[in-house]
C-alpha atoms as a printed R data frame, in Angstrom:
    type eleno elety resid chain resno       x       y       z
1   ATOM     1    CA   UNK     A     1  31.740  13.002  41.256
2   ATOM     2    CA   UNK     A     2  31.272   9.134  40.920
3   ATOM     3    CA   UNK     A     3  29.483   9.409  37.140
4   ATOM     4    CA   UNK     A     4  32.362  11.739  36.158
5   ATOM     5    CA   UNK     A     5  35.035   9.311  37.135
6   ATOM     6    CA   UNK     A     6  33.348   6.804  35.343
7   ATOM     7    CA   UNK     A     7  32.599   8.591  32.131
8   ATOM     8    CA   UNK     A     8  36.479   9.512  32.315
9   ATOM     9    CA   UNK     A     9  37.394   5.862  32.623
10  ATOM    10    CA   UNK     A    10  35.056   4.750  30.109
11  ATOM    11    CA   UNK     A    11  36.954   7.574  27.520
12  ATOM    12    CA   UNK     A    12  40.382   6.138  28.567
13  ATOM    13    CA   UNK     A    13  39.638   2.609  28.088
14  ATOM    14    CA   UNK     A    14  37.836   3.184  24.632
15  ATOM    15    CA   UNK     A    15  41.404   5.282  23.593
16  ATOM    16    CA   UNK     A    16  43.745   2.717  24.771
17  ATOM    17    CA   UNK     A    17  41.962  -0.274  23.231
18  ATOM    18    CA   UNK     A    18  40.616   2.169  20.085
19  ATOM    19    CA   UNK     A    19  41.131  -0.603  17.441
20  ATOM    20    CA   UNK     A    20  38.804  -3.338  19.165
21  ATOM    21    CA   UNK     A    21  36.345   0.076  20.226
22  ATOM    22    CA   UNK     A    22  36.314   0.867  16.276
23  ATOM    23    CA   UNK     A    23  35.268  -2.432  15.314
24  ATOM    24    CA   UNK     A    24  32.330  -2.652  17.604
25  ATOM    25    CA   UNK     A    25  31.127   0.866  16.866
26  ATOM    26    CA   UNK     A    26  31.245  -0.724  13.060
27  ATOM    27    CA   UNK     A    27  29.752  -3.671  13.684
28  ATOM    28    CA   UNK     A    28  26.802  -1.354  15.668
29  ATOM    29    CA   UNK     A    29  26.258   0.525  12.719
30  ATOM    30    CA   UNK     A    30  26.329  -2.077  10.094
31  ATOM    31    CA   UNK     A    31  23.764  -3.294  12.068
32  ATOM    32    CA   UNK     A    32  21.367  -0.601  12.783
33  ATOM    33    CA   UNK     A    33  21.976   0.884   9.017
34  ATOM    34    CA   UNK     A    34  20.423  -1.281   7.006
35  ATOM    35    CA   UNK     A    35  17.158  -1.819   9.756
36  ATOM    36    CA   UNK     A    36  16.693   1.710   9.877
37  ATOM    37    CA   UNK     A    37  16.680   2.017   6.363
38  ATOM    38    CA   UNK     A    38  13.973  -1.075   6.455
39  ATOM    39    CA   UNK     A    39  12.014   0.305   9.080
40  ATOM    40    CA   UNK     A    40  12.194   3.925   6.399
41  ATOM    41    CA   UNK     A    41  10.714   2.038   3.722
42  ATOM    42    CA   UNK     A    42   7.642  -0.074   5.657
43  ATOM    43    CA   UNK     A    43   6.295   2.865   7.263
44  ATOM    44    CA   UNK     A    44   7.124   5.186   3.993
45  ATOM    45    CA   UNK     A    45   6.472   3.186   0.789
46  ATOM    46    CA   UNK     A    46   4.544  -0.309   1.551
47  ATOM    47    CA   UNK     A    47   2.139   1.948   4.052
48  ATOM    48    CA   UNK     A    48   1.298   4.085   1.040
49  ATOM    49    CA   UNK     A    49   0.923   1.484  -1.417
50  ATOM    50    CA   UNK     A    50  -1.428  -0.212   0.842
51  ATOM    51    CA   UNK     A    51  -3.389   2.796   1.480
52  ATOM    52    CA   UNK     A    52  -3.766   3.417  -2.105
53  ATOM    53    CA   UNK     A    53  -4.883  -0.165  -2.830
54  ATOM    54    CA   UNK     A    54  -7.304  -0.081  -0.068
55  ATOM    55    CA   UNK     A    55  -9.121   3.345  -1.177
56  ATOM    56    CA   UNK     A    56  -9.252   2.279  -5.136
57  ATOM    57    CA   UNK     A    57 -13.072   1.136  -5.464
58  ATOM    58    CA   UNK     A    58 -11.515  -0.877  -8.800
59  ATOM    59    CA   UNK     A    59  -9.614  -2.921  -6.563
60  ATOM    60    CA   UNK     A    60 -12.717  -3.808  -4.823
61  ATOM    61    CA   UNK     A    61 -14.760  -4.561  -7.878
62  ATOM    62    CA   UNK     A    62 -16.132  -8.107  -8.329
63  ATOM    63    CA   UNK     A    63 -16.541  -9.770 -12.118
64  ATOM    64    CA   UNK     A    64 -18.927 -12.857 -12.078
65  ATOM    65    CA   UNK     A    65 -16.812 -15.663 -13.894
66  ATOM    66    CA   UNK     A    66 -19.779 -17.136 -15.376
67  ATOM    67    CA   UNK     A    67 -22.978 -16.146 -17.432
68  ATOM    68    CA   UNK     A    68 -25.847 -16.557 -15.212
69  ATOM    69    CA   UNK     A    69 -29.839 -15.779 -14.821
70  ATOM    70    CA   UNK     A    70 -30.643 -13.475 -11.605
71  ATOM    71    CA   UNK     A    71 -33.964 -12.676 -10.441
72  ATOM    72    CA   UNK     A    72 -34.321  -8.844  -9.892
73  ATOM    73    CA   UNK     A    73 -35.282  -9.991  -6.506
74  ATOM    74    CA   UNK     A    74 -31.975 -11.415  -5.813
75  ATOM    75    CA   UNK     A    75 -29.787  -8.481  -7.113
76  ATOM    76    CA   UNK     A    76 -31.680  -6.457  -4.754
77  ATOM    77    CA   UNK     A    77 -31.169  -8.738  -1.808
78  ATOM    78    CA   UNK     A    78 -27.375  -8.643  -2.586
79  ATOM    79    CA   UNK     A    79 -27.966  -5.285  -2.668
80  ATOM    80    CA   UNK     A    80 -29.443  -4.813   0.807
81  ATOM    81    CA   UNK     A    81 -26.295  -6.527   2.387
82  ATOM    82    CA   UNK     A    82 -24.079  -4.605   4.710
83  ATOM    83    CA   UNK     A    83 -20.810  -5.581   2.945
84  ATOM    84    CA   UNK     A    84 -22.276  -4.174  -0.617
85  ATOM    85    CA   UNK     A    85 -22.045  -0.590  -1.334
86  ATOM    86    CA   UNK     A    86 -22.419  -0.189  -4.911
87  ATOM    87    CA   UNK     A    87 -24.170  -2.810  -7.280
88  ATOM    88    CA   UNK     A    88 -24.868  -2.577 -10.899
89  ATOM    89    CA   UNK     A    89 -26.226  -5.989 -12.674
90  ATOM    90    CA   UNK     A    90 -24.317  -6.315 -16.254
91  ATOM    91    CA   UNK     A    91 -25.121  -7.787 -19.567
92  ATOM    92    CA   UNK     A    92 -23.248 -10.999 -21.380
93  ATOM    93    CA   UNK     A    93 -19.672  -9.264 -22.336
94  ATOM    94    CA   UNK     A    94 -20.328 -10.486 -25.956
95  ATOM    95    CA   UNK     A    95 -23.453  -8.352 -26.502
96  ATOM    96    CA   UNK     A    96 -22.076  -4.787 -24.392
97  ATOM    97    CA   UNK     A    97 -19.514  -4.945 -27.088
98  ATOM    98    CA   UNK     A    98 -19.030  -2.540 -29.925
99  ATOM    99    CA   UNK     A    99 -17.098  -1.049 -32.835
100 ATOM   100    CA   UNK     A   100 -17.317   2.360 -33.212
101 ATOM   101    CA   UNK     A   101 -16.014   4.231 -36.370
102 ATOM   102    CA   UNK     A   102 -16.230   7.588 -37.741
103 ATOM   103    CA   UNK     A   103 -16.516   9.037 -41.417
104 ATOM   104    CA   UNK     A   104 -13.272  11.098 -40.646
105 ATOM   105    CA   UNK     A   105 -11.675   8.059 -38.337
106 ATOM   106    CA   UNK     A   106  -8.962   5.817 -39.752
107 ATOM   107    CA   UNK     A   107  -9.392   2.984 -37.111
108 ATOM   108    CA   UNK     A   108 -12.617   1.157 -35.718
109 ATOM   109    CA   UNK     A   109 -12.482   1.570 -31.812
110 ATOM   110    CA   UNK     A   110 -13.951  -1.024 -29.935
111 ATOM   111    CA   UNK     A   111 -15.517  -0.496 -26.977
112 ATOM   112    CA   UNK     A   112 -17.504  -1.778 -24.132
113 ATOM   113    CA   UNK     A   113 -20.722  -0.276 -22.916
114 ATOM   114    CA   UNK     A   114 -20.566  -0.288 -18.759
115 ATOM   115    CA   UNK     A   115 -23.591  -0.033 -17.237
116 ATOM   116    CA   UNK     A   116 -23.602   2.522 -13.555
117 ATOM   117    CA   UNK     A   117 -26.038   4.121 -11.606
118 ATOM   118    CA   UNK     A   118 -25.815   7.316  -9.240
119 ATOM   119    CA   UNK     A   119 -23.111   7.342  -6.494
120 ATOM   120    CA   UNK     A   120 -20.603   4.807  -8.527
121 ATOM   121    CA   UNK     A   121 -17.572   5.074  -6.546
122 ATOM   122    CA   UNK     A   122 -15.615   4.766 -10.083
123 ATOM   123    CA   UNK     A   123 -17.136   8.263 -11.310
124 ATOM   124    CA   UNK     A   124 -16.926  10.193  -7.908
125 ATOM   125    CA   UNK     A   125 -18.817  13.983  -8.497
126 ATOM   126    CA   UNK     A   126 -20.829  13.087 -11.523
127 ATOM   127    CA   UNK     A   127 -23.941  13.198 -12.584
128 ATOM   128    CA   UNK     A   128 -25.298   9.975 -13.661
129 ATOM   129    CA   UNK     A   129 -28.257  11.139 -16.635
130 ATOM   130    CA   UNK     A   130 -31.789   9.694 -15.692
């Protein structure tokens, strides 16, 4: 009886002072709108961006900046470490480099030769030739 007699007060109070009732109902959704729609896009679009940058092995690759002698005792220390879970030692970029052109081609194609080994998270399901 009581929550009825409140709920019917509650209607005739937001009817007789509708305008003021309208603008907070508004005001409430111009509010929660635009949060919601917020909330949408972090759990919808950043989450899967971040997912997909996490799972890329390229975005986990390391370059060396500089040209440098290693010991194939130390690449295989750097190897051994937990963080590490692919490793590959490269040449100088200036002598992996090549131009490749056909008798039939109309362009040379230059091209870099890449050196991997098996279970290279870049070629996932292939067969790396011994």
């Amino acid at each position: 009886m009581m929550i009825s007699g409140i709920s019917k007060l509650a209607v005739k109070n937001y009817f007789h002072d509708w305008q003021s009732s309208s603008c907070l109902v508004l005001a409430l959704a111009a509010i929660l709108g635009p949060m919601m729609i917020v909330f949408g896009i972090k759990h919808g679009i950043v989450s899967g961006m971040i997912t997909s940058l996490v799972e890329e092995p390229r975005n986990r690759e390391l370059h060396a900046v500089y040209s440098g002698r290693y010991s194939p005792e130390w690449i295989a220390g750097l190897r051994q470490q937990a963080a590490v879970s692919f490793l590959v030692p490269r040449t100088r970029k200036i002598a992996a480099t090549i131009d490749l052109k056909s008798k039939t081609a109309r362009q040379i194609v230059h091209t870099e030769l890449i050196p991997t080994a098996e279970k290279d998270p870049l070629l996932p399901n292939i067969i790396i030739p011994a």
